[in-house]
VEXLOSE-904357 format. One record per residue: y, z, x of N, C-alpha, C, O in turn; chain; residue number from 0. Coordinates in pm, whole numbers. Atoms other than C-alpha are relative to their C-alpha. Example, Ala and Ser with C-alpha at 12.3 -4.5 7.8 and 13.67 -1.06 7.14 Angstrom:
REM VEXLOSE-904357
<node><n_yy>-119</n_yy><n_zz>0</n_zz><n_xx>89</n_xx><ca_yy>-450</ca_yy><ca_zz>780</ca_zz><ca_xx>1230</ca_xx><c_yy>120</c_yy><c_zz>0</c_zz><c_xx>90</c_xx><o_yy>118</o_yy><o_zz>66</o_zz><o_xx>194</o_xx><unit>A</unit><pos>0</pos></node>
<node><n_yy>-119</n_yy><n_zz>-6</n_zz><n_xx>-82</n_xx><ca_yy>-106</ca_yy><ca_zz>714</ca_zz><ca_xx>1367</ca_xx><c_yy>109</c_yy><c_zz>73</c_zz><c_xx>-77</c_xx><o_yy>220</o_yy><o_zz>90</o_zz><o_xx>-26</o_xx><unit>A</unit><pos>1</pos></node>
***
This chain:
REM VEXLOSE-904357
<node><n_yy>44</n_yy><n_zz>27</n_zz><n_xx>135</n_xx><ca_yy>1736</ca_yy><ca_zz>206</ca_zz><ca_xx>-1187</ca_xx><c_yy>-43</c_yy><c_zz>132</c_zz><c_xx>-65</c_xx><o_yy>-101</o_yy><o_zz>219</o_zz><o_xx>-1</o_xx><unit>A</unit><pos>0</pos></node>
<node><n_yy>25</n_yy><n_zz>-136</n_zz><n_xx>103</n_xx><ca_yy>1694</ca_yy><ca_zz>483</ca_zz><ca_xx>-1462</ca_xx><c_yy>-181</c_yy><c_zz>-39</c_zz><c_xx>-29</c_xx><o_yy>-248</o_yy><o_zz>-138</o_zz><o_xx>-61</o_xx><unit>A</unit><pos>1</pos></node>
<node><n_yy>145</n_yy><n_zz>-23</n_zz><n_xx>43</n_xx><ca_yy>1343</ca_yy><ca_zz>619</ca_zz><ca_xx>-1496</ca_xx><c_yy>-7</c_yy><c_zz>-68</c_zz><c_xx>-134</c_xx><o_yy>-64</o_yy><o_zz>-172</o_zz><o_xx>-101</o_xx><unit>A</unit><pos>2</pos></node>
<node><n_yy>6</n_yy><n_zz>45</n_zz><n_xx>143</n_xx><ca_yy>1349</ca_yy><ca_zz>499</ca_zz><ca_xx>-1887</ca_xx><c_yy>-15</c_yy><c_zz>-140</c_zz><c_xx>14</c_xx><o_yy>-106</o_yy><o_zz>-186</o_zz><o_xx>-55</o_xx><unit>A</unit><pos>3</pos></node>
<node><n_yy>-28</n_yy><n_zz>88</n_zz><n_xx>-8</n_xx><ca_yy>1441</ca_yy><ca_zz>168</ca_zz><ca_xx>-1778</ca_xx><c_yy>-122</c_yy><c_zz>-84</c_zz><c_xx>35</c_xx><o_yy>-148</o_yy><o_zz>-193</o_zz><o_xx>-15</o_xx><unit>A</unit><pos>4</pos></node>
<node><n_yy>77</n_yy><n_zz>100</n_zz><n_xx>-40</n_xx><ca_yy>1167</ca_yy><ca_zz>51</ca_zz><ca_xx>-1608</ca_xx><c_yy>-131</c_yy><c_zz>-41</c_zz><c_xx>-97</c_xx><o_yy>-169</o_yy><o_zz>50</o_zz><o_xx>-172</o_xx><unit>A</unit><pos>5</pos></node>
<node><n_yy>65</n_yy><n_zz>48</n_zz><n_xx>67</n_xx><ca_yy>917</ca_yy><ca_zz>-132</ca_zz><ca_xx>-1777</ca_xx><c_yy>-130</c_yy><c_zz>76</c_zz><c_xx>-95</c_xx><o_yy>-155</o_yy><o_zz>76</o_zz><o_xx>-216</o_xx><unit>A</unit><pos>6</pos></node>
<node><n_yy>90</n_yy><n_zz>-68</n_zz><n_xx>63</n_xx><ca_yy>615</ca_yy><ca_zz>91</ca_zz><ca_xx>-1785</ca_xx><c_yy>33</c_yy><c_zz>107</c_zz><c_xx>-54</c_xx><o_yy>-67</o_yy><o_zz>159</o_zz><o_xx>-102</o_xx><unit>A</unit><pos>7</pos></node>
<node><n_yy>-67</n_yy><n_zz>-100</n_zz><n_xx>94</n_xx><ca_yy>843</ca_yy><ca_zz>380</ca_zz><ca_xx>-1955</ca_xx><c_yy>66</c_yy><c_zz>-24</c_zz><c_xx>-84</c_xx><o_yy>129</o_yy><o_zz>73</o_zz><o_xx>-127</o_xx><unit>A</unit><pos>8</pos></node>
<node><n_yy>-88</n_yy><n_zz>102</n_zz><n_xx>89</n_xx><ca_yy>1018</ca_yy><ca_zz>132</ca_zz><ca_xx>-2191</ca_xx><c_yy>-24</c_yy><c_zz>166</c_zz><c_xx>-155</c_xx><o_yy>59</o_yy><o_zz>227</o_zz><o_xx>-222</o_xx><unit>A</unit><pos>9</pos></node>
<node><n_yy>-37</n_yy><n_zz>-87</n_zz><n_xx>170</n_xx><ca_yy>877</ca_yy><ca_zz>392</ca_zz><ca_xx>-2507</ca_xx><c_yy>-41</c_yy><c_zz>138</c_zz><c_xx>20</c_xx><o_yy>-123</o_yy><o_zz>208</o_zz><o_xx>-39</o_xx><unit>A</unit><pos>10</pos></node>
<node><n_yy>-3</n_yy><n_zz>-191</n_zz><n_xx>-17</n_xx><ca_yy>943</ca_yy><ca_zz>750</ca_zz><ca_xx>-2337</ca_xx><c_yy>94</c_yy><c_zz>5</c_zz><c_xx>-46</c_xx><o_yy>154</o_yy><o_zz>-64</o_zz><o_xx>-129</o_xx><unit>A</unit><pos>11</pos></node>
<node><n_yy>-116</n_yy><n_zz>-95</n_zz><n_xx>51</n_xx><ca_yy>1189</ca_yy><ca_zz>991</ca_zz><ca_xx>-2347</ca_xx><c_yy>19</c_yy><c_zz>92</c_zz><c_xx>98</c_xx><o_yy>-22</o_yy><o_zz>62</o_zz><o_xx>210</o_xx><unit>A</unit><pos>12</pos></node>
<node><n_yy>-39</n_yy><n_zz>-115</n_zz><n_xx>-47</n_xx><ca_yy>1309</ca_yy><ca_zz>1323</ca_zz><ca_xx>-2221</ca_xx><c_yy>7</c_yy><c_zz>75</c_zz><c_xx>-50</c_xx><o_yy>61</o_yy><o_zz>72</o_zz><o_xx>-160</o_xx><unit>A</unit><pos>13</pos></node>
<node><n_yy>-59</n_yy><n_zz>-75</n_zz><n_xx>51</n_xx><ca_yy>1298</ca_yy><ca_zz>1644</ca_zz><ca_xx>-2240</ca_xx><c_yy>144</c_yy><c_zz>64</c_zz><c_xx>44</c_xx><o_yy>194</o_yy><o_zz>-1</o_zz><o_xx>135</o_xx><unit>A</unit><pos>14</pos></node>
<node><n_yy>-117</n_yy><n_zz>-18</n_zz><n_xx>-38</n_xx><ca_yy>1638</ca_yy><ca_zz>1839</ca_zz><ca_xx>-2202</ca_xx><c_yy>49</c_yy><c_zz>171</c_zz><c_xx>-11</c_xx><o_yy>115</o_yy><o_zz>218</o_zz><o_xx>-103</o_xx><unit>A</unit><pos>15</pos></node>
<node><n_yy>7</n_yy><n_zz>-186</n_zz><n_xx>31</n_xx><ca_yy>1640</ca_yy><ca_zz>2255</ca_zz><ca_xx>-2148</ca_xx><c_yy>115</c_yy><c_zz>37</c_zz><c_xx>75</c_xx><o_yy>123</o_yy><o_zz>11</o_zz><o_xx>196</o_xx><unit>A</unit><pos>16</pos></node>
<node><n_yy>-140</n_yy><n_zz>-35</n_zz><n_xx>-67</n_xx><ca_yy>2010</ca_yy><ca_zz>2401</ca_zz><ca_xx>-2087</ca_xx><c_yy>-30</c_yy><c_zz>141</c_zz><c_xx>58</c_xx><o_yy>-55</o_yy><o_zz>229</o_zz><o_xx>-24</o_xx><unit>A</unit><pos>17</pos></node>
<node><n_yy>3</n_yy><n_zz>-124</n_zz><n_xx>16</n_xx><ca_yy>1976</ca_yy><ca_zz>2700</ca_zz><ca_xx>-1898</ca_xx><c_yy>168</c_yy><c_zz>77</c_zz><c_xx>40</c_xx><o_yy>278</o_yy><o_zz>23</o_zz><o_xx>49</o_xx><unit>A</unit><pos>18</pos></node>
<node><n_yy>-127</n_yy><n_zz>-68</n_zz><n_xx>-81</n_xx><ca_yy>2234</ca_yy><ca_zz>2975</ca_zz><ca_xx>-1762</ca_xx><c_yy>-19</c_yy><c_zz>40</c_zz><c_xx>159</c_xx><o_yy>-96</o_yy><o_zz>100</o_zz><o_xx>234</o_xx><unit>A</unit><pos>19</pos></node>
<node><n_yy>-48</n_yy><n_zz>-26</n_zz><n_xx>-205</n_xx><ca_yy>2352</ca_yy><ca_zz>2987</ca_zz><ca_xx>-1398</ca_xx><c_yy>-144</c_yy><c_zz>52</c_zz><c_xx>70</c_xx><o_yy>-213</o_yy><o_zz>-16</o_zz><o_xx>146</o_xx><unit>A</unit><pos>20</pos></node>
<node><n_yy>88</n_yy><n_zz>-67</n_zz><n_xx>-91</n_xx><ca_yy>2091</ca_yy><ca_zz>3257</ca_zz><ca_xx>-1287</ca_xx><c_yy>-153</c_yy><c_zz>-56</c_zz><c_xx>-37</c_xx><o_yy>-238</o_yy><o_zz>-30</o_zz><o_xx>49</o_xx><unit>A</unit><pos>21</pos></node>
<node><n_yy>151</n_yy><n_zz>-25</n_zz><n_xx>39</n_xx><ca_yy>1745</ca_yy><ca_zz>3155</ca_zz><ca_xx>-1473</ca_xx><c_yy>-6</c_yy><c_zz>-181</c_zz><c_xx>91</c_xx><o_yy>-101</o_yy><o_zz>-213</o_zz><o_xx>162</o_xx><unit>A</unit><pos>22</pos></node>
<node><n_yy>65</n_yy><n_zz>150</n_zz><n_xx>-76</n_xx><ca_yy>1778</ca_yy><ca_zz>2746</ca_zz><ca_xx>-1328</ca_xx><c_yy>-68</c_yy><c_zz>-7</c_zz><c_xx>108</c_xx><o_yy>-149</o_yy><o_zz>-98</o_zz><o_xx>120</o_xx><unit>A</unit><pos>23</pos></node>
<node><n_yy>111</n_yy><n_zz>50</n_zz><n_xx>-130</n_xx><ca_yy>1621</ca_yy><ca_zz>2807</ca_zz><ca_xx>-962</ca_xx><c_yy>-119</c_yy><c_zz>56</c_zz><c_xx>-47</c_xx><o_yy>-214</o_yy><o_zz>13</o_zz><o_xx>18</o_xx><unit>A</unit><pos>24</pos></node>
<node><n_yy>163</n_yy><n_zz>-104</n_zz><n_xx>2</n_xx><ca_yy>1320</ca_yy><ca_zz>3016</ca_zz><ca_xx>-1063</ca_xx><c_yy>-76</c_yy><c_zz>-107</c_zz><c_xx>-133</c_xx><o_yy>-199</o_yy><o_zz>-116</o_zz><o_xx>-134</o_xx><unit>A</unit><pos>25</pos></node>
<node><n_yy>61</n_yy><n_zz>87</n_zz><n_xx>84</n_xx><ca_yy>1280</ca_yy><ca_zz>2735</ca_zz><ca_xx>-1404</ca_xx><c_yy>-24</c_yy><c_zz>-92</c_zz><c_xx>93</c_xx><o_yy>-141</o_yy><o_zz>-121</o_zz><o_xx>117</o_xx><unit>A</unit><pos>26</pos></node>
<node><n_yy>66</n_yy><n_zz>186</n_zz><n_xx>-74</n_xx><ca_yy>1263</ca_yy><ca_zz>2413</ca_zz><ca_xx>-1189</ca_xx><c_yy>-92</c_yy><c_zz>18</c_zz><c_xx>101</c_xx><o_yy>-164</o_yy><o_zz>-78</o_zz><o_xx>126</o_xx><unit>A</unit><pos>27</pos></node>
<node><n_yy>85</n_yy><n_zz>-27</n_zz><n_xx>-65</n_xx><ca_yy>1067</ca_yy><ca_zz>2608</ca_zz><ca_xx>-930</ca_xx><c_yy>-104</c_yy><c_zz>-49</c_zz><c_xx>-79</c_xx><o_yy>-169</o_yy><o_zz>-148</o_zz><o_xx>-44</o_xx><unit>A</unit><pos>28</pos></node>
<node><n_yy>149</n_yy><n_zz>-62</n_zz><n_xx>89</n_xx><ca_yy>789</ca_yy><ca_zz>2697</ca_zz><ca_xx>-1224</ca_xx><c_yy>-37</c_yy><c_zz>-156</c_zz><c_xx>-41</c_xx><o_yy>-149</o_yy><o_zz>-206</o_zz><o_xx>-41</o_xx><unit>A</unit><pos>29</pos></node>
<node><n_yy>66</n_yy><n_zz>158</n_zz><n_xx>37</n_xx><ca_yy>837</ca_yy><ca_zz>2306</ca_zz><ca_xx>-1342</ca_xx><c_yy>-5</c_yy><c_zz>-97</c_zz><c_xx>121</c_xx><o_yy>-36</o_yy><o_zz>-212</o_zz><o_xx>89</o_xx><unit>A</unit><pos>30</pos></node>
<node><n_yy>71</n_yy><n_zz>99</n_zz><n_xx>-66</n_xx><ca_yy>785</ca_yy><ca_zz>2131</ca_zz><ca_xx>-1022</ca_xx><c_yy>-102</c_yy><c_zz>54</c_zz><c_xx>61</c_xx><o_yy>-169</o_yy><o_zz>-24</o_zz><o_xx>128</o_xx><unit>A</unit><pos>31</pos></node>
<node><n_yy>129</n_yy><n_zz>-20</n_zz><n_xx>-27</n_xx><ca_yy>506</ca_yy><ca_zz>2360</ca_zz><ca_xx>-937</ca_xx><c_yy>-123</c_yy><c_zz>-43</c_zz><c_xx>-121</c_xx><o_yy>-237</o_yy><o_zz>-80</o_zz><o_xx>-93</o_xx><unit>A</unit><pos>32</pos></node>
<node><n_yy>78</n_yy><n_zz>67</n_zz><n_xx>82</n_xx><ca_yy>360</ca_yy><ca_zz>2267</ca_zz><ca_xx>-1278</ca_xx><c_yy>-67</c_yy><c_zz>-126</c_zz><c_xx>7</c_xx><o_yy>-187</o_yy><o_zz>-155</o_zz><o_xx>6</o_xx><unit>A</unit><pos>33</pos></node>
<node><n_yy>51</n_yy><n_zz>138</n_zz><n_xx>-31</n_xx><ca_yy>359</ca_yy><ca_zz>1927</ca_zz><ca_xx>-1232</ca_xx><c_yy>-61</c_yy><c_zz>-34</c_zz><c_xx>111</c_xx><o_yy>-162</o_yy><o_zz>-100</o_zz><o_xx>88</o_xx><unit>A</unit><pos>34</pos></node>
<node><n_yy>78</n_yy><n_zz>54</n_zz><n_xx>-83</n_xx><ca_yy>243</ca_yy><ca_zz>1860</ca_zz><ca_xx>-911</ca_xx><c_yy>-132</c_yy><c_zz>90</c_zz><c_xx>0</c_xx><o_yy>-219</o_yy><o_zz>75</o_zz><o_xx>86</o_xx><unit>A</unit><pos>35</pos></node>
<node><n_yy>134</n_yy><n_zz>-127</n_zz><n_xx>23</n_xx><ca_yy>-30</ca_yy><ca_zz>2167</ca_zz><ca_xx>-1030</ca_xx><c_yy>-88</c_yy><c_zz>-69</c_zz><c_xx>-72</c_xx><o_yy>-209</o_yy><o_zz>-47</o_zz><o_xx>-65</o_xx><unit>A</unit><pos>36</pos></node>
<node><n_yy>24</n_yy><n_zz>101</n_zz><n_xx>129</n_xx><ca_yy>-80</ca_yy><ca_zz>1895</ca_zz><ca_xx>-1319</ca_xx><c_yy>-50</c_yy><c_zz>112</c_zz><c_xx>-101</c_xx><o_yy>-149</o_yy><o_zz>82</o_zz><o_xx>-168</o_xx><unit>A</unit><pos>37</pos></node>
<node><n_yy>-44</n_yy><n_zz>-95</n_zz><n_xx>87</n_xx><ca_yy>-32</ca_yy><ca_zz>2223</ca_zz><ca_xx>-1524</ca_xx><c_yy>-32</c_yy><c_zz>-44</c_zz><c_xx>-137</c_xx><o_yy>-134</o_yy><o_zz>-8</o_zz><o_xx>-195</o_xx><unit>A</unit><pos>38</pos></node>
<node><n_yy>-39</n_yy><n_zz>70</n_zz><n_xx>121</n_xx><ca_yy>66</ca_yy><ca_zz>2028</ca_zz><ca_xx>-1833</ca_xx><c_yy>-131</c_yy><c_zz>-78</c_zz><c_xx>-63</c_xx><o_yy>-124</o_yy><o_zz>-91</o_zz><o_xx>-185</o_xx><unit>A</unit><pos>39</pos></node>
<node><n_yy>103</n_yy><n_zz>52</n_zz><n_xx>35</n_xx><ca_yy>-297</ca_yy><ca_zz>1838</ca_zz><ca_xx>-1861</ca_xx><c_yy>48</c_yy><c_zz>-130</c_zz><c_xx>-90</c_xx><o_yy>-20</o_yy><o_zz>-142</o_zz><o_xx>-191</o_xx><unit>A</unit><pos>40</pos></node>
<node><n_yy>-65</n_yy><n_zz>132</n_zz><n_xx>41</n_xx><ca_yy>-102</ca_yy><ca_zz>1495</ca_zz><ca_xx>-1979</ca_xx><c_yy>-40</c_yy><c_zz>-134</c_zz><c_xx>46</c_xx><o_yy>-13</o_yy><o_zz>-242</o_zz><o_xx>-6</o_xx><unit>A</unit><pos>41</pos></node>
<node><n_yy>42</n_yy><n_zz>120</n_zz><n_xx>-140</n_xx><ca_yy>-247</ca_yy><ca_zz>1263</ca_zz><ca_xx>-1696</ca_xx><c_yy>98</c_yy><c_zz>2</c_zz><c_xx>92</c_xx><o_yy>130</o_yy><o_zz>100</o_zz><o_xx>159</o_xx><unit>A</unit><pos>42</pos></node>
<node><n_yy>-107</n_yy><n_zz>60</n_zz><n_xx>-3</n_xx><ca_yy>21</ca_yy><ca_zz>1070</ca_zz><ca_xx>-1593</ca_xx><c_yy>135</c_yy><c_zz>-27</c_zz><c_xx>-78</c_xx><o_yy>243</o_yy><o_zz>-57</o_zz><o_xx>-28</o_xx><unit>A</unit><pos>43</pos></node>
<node><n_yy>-100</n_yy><n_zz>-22</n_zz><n_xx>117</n_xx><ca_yy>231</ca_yy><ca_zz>1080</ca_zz><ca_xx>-1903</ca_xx><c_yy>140</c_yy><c_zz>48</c_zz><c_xx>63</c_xx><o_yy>245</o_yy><o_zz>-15</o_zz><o_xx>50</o_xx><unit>A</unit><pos>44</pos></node>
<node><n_yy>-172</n_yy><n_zz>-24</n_zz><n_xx>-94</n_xx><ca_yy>528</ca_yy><ca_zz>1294</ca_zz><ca_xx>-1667</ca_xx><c_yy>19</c_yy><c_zz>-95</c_zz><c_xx>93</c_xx><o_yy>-62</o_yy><o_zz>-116</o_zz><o_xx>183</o_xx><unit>A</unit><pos>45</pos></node>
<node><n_yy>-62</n_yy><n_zz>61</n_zz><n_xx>-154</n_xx><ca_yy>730</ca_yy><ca_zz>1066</ca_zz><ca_xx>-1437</ca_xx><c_yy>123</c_yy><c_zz>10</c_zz><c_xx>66</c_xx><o_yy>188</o_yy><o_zz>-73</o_zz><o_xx>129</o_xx><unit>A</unit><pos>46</pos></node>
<node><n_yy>-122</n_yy><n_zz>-19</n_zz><n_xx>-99</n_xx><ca_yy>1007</ca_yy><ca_zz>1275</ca_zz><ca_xx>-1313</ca_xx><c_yy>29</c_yy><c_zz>139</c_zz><c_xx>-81</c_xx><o_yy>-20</o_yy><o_zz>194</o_zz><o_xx>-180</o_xx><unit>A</unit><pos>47</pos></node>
<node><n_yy>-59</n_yy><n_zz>-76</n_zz><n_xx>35</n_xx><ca_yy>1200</ca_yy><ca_zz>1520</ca_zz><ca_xx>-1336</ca_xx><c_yy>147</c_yy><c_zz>52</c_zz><c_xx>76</c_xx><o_yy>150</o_yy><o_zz>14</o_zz><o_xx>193</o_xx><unit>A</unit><pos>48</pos></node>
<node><n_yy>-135</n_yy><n_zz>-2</n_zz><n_xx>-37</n_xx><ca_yy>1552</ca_yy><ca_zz>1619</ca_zz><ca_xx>-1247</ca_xx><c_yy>72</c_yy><c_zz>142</c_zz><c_xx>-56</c_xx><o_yy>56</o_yy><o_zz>201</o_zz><o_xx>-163</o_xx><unit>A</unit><pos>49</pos></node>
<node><n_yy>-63</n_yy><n_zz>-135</n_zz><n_xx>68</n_xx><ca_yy>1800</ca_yy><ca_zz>1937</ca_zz><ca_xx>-1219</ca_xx><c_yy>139</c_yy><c_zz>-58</c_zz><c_xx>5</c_xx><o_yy>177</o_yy><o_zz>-133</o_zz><o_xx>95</o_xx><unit>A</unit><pos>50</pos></node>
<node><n_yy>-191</n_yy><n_zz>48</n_zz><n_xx>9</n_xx><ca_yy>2202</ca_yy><ca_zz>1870</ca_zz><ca_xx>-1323</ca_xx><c_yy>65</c_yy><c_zz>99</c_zz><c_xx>17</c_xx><o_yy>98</o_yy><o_zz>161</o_zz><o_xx>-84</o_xx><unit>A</unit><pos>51</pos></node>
<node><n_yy>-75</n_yy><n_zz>-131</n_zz><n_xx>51</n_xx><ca_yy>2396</ca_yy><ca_zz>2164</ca_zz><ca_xx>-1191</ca_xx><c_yy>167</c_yy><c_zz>-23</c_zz><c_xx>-31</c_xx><o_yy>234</o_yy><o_zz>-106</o_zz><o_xx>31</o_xx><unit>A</unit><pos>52</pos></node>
<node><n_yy>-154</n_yy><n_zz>-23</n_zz><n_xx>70</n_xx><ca_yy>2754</ca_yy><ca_zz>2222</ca_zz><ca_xx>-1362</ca_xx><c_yy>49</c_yy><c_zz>124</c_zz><c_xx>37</c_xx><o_yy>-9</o_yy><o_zz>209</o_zz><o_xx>105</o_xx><unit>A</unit><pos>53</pos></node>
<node><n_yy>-33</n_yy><n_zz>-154</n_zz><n_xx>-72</n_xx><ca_yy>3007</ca_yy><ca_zz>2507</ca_zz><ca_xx>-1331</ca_xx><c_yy>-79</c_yy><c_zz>109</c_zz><c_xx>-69</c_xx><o_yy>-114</o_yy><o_zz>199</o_zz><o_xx>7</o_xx><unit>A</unit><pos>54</pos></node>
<node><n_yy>77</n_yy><n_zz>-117</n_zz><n_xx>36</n_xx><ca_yy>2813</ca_yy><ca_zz>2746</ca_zz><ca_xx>-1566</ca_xx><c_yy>-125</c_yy><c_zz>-21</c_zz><c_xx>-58</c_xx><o_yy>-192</o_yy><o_zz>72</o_zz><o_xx>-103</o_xx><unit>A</unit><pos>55</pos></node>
<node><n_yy>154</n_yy><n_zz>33</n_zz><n_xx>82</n_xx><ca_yy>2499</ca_yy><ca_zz>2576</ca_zz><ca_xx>-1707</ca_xx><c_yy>-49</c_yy><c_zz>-100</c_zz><c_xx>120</c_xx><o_yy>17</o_yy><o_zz>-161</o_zz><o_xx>205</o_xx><unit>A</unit><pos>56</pos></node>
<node><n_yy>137</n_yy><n_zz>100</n_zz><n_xx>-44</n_xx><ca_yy>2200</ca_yy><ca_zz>2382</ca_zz><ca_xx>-1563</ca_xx><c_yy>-43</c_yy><c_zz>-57</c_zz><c_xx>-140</c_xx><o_yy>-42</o_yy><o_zz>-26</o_zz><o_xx>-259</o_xx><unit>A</unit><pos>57</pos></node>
<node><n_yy>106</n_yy><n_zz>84</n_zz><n_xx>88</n_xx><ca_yy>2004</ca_yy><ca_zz>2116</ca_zz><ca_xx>-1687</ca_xx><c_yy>-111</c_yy><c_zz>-21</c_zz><c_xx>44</c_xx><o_yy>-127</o_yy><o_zz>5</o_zz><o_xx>163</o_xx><unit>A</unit><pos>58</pos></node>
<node><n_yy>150</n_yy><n_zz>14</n_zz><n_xx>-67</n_xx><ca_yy>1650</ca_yy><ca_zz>2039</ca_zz><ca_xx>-1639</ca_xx><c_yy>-53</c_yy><c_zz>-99</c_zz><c_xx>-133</c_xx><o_yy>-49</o_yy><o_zz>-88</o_zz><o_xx>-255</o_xx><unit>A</unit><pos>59</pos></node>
<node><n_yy>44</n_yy><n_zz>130</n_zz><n_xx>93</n_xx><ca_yy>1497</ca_yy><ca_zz>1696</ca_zz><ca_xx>-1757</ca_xx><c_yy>-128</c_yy><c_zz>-48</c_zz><c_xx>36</c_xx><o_yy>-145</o_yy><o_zz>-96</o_zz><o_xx>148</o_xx><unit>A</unit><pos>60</pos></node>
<node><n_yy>127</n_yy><n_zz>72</n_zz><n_xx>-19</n_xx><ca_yy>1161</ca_yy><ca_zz>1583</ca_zz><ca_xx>-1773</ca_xx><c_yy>-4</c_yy><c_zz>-107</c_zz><c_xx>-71</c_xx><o_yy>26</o_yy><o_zz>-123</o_zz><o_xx>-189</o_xx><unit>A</unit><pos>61</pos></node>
<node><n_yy>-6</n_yy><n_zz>150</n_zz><n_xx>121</n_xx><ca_yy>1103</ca_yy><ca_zz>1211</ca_zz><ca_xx>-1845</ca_xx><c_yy>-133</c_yy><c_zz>38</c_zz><c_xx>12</c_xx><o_yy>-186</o_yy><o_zz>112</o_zz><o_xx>95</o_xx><unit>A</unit><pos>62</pos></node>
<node><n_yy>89</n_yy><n_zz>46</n_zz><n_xx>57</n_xx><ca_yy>829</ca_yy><ca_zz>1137</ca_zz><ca_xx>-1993</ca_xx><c_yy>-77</c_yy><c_zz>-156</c_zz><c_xx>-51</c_xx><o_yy>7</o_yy><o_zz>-231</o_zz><o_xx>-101</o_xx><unit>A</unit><pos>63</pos></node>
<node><n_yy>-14</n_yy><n_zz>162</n_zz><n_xx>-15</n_xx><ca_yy>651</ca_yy><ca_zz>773</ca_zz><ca_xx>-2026</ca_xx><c_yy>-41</c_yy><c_zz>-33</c_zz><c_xx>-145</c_xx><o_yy>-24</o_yy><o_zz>-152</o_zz><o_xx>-173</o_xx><unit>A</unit><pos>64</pos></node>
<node><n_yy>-5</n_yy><n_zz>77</n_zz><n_xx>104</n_xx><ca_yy>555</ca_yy><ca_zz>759</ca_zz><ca_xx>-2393</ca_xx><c_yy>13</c_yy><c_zz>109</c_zz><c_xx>-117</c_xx><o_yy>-73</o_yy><o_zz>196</o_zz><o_xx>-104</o_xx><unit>A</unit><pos>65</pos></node>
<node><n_yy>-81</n_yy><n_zz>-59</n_zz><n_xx>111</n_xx><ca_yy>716</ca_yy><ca_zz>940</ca_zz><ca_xx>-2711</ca_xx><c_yy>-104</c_yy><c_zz>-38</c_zz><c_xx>-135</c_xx><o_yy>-110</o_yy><o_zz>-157</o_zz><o_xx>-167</o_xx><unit>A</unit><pos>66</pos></node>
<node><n_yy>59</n_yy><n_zz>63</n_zz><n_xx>170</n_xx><ca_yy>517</ca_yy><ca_zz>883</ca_zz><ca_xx>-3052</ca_xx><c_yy>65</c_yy><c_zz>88</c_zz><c_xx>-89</c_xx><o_yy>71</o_yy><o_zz>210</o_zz><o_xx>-76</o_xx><unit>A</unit><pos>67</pos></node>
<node><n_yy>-109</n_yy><n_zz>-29</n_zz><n_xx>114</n_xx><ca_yy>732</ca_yy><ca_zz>942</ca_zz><ca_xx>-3331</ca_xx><c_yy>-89</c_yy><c_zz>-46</c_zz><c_xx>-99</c_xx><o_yy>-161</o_yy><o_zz>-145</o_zz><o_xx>-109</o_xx><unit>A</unit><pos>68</pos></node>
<node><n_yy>58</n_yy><n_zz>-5</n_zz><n_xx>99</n_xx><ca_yy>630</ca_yy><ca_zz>1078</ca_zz><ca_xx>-3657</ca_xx><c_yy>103</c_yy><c_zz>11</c_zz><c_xx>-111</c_xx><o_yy>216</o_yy><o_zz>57</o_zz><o_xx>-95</o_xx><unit>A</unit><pos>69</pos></node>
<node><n_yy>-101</n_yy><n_zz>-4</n_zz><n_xx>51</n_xx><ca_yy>776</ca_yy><ca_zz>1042</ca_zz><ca_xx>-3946</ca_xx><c_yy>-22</c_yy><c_zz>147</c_zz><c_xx>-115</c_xx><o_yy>-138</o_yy><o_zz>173</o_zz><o_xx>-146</o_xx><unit>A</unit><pos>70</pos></node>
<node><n_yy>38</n_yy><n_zz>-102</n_zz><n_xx>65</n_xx><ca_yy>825</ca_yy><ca_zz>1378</ca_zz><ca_xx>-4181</ca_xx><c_yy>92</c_yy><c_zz>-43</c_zz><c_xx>-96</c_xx><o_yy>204</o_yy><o_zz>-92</o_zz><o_xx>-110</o_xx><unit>A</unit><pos>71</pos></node>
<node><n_yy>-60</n_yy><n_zz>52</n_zz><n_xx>173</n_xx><ca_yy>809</ca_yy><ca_zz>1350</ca_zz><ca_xx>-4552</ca_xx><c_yy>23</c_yy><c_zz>104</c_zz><c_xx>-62</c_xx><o_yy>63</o_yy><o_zz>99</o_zz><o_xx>-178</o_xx><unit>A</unit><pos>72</pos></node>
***
């Protein structure tokens, strides 16, 4: 089941940072030492995170369990 999916993350999100080839091990290092550092000062608010490697880019995704959307006038 997708992190988003489950009930108590119904109104998160993700973030989504593309990097290049060489900077992805030393970023996801710095963000799963963050989080389990609880770095971020959120509570609980992070509940995951994930790396996607491809042939020349990385991805790096943090869900998140609740999003508040503003609206700009």
């Amino acid at each position: 089941m997708d992190l988003l999916q489950d009930e108590a993350n119904k109104r998160g999100g993700k973030w989504i940072i593309r990097l290049k080839k060489g900077l992805a091990s030393r970023c996801w290092e710095n963000l799963i030492l963050a989080i389990l550092g609880e770095q971020f000062m959120v509570g609980d608010e992070i509940c995951g995170a994930v790396i996607s490697i491809r042939y020349q880019v990385r991805f790096l995704k943090n869900f998140i369990k609740f999003v508040a959307l503003e609206r700009a006038d």
